[in-house]
C-alpha positions, 0 to 999 in steps of 0.5 A: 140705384142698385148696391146704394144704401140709404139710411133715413130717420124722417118723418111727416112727407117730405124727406120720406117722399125724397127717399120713396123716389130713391127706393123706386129707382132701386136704393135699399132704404131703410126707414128708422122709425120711433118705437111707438109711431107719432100718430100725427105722422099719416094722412089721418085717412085709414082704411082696411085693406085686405084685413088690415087697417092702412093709412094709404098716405103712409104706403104711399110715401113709403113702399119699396122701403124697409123699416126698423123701429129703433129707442133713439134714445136709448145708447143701444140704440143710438148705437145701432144707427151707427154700425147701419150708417158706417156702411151706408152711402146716403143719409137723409133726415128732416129731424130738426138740426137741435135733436139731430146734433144731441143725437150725435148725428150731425154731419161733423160726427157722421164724417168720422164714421163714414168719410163718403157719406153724403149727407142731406139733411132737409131743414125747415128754415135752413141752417143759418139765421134767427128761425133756424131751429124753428120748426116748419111745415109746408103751409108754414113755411113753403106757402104762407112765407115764401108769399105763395098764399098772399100770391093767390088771394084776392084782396079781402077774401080769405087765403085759399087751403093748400092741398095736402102736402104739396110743398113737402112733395115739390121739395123732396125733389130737390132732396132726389137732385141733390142727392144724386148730384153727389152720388155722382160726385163722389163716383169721380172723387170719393168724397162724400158730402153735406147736403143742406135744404129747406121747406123755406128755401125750396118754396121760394124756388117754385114761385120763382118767376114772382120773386124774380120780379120782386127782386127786380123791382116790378111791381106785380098785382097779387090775384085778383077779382076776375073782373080784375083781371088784364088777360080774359083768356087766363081765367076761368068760366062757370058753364051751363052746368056748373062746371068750371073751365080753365083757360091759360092763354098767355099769347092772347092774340095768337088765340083769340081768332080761335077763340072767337070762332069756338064760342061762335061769336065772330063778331067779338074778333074785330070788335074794337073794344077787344081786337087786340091785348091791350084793348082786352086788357083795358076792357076785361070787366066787360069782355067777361061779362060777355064771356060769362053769358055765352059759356052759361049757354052750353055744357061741360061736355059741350065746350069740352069738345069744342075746346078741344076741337080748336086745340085751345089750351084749357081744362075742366076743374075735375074733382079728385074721383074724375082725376083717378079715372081720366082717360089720359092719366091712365093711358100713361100708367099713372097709377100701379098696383104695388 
């Protein structure tokens, strides 16, 4: 993206982690931030790092940026986003739709200015309706709404936390296609053009196959107790030492000779209570029950090689530190210094 501007006025994560993408493939970005900074606005973590103190959250969402601390309210000011925006291809806000329009930012305005502009705008609850001017967040309205919380609670337990800023950073990507779609686009036919998101609708997409079934009629059970469970192979394992194992088996019978003969316990195979699926599914309080005993007999570290000796599909529920430091992620460069 070398020669495209990009102008944002954002804030919290997620229009300023879809403009981080940009800035990482070569966007000059420039971040137009209030005077005095929400204080809100970070990860509420800071650090001191080579003598000055840093919220990482921020560094994180907003390297490769330039930034400029501009009184919005102020027709000076307002004034300034003007003659930057003229010149710009791409304009990104997640302000909300009311201060956006009494700004005089709105897209109808914009276009005066800037007929190729492409201008996205990342709403909380879309542009249309009785909540479009209600203000969002990711645990508002991309897990509890959408049915993501209700999805994953079991019956009279509390819903599980979110982790921090997930559903901000899963809709910044839909900000990065459609912006890029449209910078496309206009390369072809030098319009510019309004691009309209929301937390809301962008949440909805990505327990897609959950609501496909609603929308189809089928009637699919919410998380369950792990006695509850039809497919033994799909849940998860406490061993020896108190670790927990994940499996994901969705074809349980291409897996479940394998998985019998890792856990050494052959006989369970042709065992009529779980030779096949449906037997499994009709007896999974007992199978777990079974299963449960023989993983509490080893280790992590155990099962992890005899897991990964049969090439089951599996993993250990690492904590955060063991995630930073596994062999694979820093085999593929996840993480680099900037």
């Amino acid at each position: 993206l070398d020669g495209v501007k990009i102008v944002s006025l954002e804030h919290g994560n997620a229009a300023p982690a879809a403009t981080c993408y940009l800035a990482d493939w070569g966007a000059d970005v420039i971040k137009i931030e209030p005077v005095i900074r929400d204080r809100g606005d970070g990860g509420g973590s800071k650090i001191e790092l080579g003598g000055v103190e840093v919220d990482p959250a921020v560094e994180f969402r907003d390297r490769n940026k330039r930034s400029l601390a501009v009184d919005l309210k102020k027709g000076a000011g307002r004034d300034i986003l003007c003659q930057l925006l003229k010149k710009a291809d791409v304009f990104v806000t997640n302000i909300q739709q009311d201060s956006v329009k009494r700004l005089g930012f709105d897209y109808d305005t914009l276009r005066q200015l800037n007929a190729g502009l492409i201008y996205a705008i990342l709403t909380g609850y879309g542009t249309q309706g009785p909540d479009k001017d209600e203000p969002a967040t990711d645990r508002a309205a991309v897990w509890a709404r959408t049915g993501a919380h209700y999805l994953m609670t079991e019956p009279g337990s509390v819903p599980p936390e979110h982790p921090y800023a997930m559903g901000d950073f899963t809709a910044s990507v839909h900000v990065v296609a459609g912006v890029s779609a449209a910078l496309f686009r206009r390369e072809k036919t030098g319009l510019g053009e309004e691009l309209v998101f929301s937390l809301y609708h962008c949440g909805m997409w990505n327990i897609g196959v959950p609501v496909q079934w609603a929308l189809s009629g089928v009637k699919r059970n919410r998380a369950s107790a792990r006695g509850g469970t039809s497919n033994p192979l799909h849940i998860r394992y406490l061993t020896k030492d108190q670790r927990w194992l994940a499996f994901q088996m969705s074809n349980p019978d291409l897996y479940w000779p394998v998985f019998c003969e890792t856990i050494e316990r052959p006989e369970l195979e042709s065992d009529p209570r779980f030779h096949n699926a449906k037997a499994r599914s009709e007896n999974s309080a007992e199978l777990i029950r079974i299963l449960d005993e023989v993983f509490a007999t080893r280790t992590l570290a155990e099962w992890n090689k005899l897991c990964r000796k049969n090439h089951l599909i599996f993993a250990p529920i690492q904590s955060l530190e063991e995630a930073i430091t596994d062999p694979q992620a820093l085999a593929n460069d996840f993480f680099v210094d900037l």
